[in-house]
VOPAGU-2260 file (C-alpha; in pm, 1 decimal, decimal comma):
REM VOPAGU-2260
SITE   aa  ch    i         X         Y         Z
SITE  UNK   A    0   -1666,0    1685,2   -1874,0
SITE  UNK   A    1   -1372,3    1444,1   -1844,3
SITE  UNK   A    2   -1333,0    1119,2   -1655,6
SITE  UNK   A    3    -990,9     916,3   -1623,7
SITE  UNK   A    4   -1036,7     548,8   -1694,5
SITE  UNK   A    5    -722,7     482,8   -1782,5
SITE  UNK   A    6    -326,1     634,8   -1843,4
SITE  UNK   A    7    -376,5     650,9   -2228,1
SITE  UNK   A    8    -656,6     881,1   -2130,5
SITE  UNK   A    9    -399,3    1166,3   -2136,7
SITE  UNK   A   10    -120,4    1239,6   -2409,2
SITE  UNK   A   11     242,7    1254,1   -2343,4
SITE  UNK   A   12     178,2    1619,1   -2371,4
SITE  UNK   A   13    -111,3    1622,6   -2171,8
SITE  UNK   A   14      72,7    1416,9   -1881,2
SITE  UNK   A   15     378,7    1689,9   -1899,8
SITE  UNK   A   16      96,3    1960,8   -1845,0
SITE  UNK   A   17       2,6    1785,2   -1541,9
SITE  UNK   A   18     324,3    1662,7   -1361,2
SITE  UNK   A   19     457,8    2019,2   -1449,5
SITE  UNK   A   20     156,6    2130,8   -1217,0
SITE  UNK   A   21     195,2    1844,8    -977,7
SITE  UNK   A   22     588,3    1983,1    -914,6
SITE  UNK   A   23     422,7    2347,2    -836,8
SITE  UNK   A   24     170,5    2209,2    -626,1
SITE  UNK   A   25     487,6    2017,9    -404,1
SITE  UNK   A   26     739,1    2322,3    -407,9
SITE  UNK   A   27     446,4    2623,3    -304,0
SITE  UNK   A   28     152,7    2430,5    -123,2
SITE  UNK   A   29      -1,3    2719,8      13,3
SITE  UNK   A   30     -69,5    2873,7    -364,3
SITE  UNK   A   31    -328,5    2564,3    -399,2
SITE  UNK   A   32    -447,8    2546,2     -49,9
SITE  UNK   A   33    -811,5    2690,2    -128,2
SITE  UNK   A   34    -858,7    2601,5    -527,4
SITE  UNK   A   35   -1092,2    2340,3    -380,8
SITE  UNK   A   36   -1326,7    2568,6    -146,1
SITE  UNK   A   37   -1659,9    2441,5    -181,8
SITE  UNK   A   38   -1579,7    2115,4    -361,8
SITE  UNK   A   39   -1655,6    1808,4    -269,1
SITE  UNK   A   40   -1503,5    1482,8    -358,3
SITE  UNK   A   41   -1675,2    1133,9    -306,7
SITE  UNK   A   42   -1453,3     815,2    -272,0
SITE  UNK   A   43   -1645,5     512,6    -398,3
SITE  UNK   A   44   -1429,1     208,4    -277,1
SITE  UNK   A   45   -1615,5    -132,3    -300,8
SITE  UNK   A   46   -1280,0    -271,1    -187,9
SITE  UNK   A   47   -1048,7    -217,0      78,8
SITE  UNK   A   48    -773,1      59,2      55,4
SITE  UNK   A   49    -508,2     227,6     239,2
SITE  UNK   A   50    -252,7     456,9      52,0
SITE  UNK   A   51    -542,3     508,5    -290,9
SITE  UNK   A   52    -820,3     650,6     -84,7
SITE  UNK   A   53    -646,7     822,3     194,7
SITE  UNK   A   54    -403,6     973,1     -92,3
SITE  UNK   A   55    -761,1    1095,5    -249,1
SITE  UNK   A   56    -881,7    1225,1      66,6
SITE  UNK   A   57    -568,6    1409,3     146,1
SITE  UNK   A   58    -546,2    1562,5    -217,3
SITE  UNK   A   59    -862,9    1700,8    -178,0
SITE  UNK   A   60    -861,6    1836,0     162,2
SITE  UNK   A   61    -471,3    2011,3      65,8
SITE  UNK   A   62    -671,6    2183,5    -201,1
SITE  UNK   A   63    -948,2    2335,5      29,8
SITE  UNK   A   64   -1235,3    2095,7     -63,4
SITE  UNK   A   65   -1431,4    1845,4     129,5
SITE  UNK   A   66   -1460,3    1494,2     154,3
SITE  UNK   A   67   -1761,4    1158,6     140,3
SITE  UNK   A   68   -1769,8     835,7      54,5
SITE  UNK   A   69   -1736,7     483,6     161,1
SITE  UNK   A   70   -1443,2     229,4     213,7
SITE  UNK   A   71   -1612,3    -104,5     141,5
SITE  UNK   A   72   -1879,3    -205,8     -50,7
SITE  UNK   A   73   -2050,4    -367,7     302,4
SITE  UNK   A   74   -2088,0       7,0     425,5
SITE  UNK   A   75   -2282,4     140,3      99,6
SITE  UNK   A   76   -2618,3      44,7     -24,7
SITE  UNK   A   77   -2412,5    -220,0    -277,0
SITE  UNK   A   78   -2506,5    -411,9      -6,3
SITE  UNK   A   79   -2861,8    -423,7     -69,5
SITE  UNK   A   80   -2791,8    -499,7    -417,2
SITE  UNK   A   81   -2775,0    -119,8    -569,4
SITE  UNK   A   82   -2629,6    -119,0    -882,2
SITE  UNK   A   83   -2290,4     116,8    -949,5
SITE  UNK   A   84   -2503,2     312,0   -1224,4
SITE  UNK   A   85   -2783,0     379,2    -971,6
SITE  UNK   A   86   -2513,2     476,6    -703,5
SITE  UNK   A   87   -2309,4     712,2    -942,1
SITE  UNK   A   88   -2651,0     862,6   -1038,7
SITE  UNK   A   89   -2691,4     954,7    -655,4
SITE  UNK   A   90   -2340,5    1046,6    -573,5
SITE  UNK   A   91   -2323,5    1268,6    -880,8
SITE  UNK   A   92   -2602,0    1484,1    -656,9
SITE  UNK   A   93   -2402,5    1527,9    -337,8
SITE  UNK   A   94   -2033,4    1547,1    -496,5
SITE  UNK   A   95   -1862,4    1751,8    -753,0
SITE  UNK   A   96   -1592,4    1490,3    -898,7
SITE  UNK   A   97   -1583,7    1067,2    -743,5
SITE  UNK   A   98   -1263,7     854,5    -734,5
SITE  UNK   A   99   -1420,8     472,6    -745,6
SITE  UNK   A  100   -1240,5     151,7    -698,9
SITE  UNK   A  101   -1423,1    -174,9    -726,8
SITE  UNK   A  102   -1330,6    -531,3    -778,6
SITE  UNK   A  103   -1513,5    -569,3   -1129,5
SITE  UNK   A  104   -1297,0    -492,4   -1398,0
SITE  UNK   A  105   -1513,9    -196,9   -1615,0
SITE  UNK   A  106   -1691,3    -121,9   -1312,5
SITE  UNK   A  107   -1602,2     234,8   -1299,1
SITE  UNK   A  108   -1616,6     307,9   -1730,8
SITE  UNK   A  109   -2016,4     207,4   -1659,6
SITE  UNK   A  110   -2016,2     480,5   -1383,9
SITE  UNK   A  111   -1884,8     750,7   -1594,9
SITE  UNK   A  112   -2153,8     690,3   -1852,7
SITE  UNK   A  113   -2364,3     765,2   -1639,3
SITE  UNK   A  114   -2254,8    1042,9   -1451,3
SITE  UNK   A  115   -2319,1    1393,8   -1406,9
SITE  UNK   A  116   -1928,8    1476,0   -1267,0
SITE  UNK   A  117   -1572,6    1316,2   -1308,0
SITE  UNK   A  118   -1503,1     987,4   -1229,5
SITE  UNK   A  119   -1162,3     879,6   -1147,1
SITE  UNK   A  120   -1058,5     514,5   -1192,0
SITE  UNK   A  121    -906,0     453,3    -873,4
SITE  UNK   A  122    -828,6      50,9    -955,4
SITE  UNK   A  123   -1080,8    -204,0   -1133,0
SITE  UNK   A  124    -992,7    -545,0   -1028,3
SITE  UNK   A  125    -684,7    -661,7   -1213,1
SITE  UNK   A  126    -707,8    -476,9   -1537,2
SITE  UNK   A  127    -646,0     -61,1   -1460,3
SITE  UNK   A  128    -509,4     157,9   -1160,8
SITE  UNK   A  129    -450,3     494,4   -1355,5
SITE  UNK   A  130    -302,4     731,7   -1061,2
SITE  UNK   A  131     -93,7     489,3    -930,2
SITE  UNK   A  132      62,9     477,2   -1268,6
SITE  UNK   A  133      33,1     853,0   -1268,6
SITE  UNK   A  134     208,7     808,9    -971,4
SITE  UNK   A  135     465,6     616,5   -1069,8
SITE  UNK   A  136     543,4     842,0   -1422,8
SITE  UNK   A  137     622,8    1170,8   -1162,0
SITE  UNK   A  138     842,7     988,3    -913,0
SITE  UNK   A  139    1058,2     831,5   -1234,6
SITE  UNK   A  140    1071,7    1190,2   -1373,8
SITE  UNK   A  141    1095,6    1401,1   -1023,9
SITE  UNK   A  142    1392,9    1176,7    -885,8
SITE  UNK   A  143    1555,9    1098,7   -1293,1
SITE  UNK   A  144    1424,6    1453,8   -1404,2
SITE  UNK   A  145    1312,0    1301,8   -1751,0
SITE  UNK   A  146    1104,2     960,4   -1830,2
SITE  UNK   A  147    1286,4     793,4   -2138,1
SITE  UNK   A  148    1635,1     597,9   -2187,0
SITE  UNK   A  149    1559,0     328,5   -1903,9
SITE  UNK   A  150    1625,2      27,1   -1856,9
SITE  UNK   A  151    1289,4     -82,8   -1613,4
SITE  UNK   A  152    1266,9    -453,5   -1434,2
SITE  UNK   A  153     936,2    -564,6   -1307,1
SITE  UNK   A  154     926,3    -823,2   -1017,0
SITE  UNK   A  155     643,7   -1024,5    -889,1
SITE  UNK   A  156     253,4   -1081,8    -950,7
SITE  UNK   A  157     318,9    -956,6   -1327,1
SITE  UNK   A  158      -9,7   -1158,6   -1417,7
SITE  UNK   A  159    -269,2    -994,6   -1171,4
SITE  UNK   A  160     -85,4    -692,0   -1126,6
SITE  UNK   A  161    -302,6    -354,3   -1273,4
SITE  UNK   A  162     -42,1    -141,6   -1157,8
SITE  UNK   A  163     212,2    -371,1   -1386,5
SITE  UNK   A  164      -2,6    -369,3   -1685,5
SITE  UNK   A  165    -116,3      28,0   -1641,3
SITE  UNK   A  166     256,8     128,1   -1614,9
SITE  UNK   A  167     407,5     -94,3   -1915,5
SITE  UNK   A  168     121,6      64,6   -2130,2
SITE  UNK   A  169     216,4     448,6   -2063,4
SITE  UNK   A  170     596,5     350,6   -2044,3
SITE  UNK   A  171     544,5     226,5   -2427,3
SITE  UNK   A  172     484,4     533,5   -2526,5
SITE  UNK   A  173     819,6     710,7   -2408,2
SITE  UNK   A  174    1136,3     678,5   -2620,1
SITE  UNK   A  175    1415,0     443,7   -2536,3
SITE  UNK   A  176    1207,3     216,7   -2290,6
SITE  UNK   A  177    1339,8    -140,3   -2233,8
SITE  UNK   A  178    1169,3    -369,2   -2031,9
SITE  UNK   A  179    1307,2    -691,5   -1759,4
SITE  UNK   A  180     961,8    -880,8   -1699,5
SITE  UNK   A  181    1117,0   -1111,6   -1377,8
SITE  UNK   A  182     843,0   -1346,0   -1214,8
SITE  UNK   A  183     804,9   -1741,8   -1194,1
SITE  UNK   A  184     639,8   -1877,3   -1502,6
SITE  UNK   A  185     287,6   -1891,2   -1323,0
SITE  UNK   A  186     322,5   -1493,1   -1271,1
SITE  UNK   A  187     410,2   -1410,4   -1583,2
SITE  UNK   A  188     290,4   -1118,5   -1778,9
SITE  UNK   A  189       2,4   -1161,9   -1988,8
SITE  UNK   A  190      26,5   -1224,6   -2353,5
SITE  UNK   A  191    -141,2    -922,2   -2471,4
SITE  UNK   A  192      98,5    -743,5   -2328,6
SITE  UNK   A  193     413,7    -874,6   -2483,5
SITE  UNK   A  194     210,6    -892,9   -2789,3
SITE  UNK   A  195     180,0    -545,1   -2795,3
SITE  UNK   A  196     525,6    -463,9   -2692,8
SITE  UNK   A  197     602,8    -669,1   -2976,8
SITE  UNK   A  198     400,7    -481,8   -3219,4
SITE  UNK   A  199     564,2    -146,0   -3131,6
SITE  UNK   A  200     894,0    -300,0   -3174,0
SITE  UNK   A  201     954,8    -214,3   -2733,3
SITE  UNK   A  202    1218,6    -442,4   -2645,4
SITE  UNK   A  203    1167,0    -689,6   -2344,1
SITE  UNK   A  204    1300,2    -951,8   -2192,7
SITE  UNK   A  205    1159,9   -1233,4   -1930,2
SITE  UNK   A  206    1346,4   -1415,7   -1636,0
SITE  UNK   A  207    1304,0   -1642,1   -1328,9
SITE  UNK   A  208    1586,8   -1529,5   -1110,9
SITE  UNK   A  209    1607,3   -1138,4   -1041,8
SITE  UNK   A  210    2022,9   -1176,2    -922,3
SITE  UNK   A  211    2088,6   -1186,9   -1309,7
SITE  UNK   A  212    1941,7    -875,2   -1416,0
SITE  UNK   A  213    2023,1    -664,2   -1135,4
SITE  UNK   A  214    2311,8    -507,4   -1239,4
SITE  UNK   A  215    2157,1    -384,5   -1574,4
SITE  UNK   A  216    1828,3    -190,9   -1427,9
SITE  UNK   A  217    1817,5     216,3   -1391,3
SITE  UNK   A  218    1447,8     107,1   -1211,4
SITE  UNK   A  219    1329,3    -180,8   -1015,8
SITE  UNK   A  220     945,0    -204,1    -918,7
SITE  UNK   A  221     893,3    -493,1    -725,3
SITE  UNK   A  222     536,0    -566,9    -662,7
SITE  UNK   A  223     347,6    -810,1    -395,1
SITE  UNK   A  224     165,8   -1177,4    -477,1
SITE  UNK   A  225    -168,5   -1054,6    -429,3
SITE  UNK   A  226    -357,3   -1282,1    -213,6
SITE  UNK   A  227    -721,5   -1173,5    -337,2
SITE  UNK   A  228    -641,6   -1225,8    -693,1
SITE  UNK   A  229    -544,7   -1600,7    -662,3
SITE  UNK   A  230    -823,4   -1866,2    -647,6
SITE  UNK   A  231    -678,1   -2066,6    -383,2
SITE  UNK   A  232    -462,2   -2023,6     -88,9
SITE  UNK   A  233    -175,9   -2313,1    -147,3
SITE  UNK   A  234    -106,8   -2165,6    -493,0
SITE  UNK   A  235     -84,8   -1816,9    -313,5
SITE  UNK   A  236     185,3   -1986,0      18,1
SITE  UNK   A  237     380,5   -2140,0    -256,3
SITE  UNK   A  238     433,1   -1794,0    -465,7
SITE  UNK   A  239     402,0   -1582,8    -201,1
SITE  UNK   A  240     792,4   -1514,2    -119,1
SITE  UNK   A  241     926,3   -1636,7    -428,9
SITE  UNK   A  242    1107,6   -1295,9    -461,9
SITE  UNK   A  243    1227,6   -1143,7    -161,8
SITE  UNK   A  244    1486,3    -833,9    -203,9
SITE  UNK   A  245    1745,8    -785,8      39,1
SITE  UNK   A  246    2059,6    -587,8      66,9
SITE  UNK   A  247    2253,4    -873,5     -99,9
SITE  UNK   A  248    2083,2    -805,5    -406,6
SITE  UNK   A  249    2121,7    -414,3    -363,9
SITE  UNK   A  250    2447,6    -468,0    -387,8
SITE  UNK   A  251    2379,7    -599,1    -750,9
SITE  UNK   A  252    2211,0    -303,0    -882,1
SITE  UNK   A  253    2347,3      33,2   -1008,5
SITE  UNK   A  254    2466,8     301,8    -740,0
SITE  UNK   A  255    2174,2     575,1    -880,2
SITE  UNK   A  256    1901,6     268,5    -958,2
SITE  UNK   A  257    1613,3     347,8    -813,2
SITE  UNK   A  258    1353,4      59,7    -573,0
SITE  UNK   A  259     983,4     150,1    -679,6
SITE  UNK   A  260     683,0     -21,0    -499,3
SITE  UNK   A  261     326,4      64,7    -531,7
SITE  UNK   A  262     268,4     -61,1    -188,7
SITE  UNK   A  263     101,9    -203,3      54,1
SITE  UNK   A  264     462,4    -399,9     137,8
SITE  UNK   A  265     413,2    -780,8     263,4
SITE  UNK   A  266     789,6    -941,6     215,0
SITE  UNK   A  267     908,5    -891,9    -100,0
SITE  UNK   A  268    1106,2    -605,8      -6,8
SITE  UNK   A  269    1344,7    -630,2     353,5
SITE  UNK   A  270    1309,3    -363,4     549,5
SITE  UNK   A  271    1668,8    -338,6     597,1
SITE  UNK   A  272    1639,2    -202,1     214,9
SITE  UNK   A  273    1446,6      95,8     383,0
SITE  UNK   A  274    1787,2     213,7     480,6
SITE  UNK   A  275    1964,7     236,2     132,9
SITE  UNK   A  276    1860,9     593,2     -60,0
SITE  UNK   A  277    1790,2     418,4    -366,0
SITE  UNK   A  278    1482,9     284,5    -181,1
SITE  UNK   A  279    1236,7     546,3    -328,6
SITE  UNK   A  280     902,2     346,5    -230,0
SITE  UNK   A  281     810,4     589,8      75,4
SITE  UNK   A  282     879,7     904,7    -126,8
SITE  UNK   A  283     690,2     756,7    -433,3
SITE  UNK   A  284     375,7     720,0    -160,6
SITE  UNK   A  285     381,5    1119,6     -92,5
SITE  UNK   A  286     430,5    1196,3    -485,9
SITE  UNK   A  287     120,8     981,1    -518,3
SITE  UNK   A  288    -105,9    1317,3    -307,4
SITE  UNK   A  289      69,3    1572,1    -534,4
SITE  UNK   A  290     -58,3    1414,0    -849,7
SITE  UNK   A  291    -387,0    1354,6    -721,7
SITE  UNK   A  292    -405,7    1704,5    -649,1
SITE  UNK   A  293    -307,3    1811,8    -963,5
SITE  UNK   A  294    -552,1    1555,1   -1104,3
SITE  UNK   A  295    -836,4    1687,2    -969,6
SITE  UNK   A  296    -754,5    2054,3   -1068,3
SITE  UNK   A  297    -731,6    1961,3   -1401,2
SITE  UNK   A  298   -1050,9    1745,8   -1401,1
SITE  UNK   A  299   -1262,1    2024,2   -1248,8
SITE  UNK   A  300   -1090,3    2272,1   -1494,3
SITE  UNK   A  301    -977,2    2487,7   -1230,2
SITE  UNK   A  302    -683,7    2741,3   -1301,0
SITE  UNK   A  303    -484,8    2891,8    -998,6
């Protein structure tokens, strides 16, 4: 039995298996529409979500399988003070494979020790969010057709951001990866991460104002100031808008580069942007169900 904590889970080979699978489930649906009969999938989420767990849900239910959980940790017995270990020990009675997100980083490592099925990391706090990274890793290589030789900026809550710090560690591992780390100096990225890059020799650069990278980026994935992550609200107003692309700045960037966002959107990105094809956010979103599907196949080692 496998769970997925975290990208590095899978090798570079092992993630080529899967997005090679994940671009057969998208072009012939209808070959995968019943691999799932009889499953059943249970979405642990001790914290709200929109695009993770419906993207679960719908993954599932494309494949033929079935569907429980909870959205928020007020609706479960967490409520009455039921540890995640007790819980996963129930679940893993009712479902055949569990996608958890919870606000505690390690949270869902401590339910796959105990488990009797797959767990899926679906986000821990601010430390891993391993299919939206997944996620991520297809939509670079469906709409680039390959995933080295970039040139990648990353805009925003770099600090807080798990979907930052999940993607920088599988992008390390890809050949020809540069990186443009652009957030105010409160937001920066961590220091074990530019540690790292620094032991692997990944070069990397940080900056205040996106305008002066623009033009040099094949990727841009602007991210949101997450208001649950900061400890109090003025620090949050003042950061909140501090990066804010338009189509002024598109018409900095590249013709073919490429507007990334793991969504949900507040104002970071205009939605006049929505309008320019090299916004690739909304189609990112769908590639997010394809992956999950092919996930889940592989987790429940099931061959169509």
């Amino acid at each position: 039995m496998r769970h997925l904590m975290s990208p590095m889970d899978f090798t570079v080979q092992e993630l080529d298996t899967l997005f090679d699978l994940a671009s057969s489930i998208e072009k012939n649906p209808a070959k995968y529409a019943h691999a799932c009969d009889g499953k059943i999938l249970a979405t642990c989420f001790y914290e709200p979500s929109t695009r993770t767990r419906l993207s679960f849900e719908s993954a599932m239910l494309r494949l033929g399988g079935q569907v429980l959980g909870f959205s928020d940790a007020s609706s479960s017995s967490a409520s009455k003070g039921e540890s995640v270990s007790d819980t996963i020990r129930v679940i893993s009675g009712y479902a055949d494979i569990c996608a958890m997100r919870h606000p505690k980083e390690g949270a869902p490592m401590v339910a796959a020790e105990k488990s009797d099925i797959p767990v899926i990391n679906a986000g821990d706090g601010g430390h891993h969010h391993p299919t939206q990274t997944l996620t991520d890793l297809l939509t670079i290589r469906s709409l680039k057709g390959h995933i080295e030789n970039f040139t990648i900026g990353l805009c925003g809550d770099l600090k807080f951001g798990r979907t930052v710090h999940s993607l920088i560690k599988a992008l390390v591992r890809y050949p020809g990866i540069r990186f443009v780390f652009i957030s105010p100096e409160e937001l920066r990225v961590p220091d074990y991460i530019t540690d790292m890059l620094k032991a692997n020799d990944i070069p990397y650069e940080e900056v205040i104002r996106l305008e002066n990278v623009m033009p040099e980026l094949d990727f841009l994935y602007m991210t949101r100031v997450q208001r649950e992550r900061f400890f109090n609200e003025e620090d949050y107003v003042r950061l909140k808008d501090f990066y804010i692309l338009d189509t002024a700045k598109m018409e900095l960037a590249k013709k073919d580069m490429l507007v990334l966002h793991p969504l949900p959107r507040v104002n970071e990105i205009s939605v006049e942007v929505d309008e320019d094809p090299r916004a690739a956010y909304f189609k990112q979103a769908k590639y997010g169900v394809y992956v999950r599907m092919a996930l889940i196949l592989t987790l429940l080692n099931i061959t169509v």
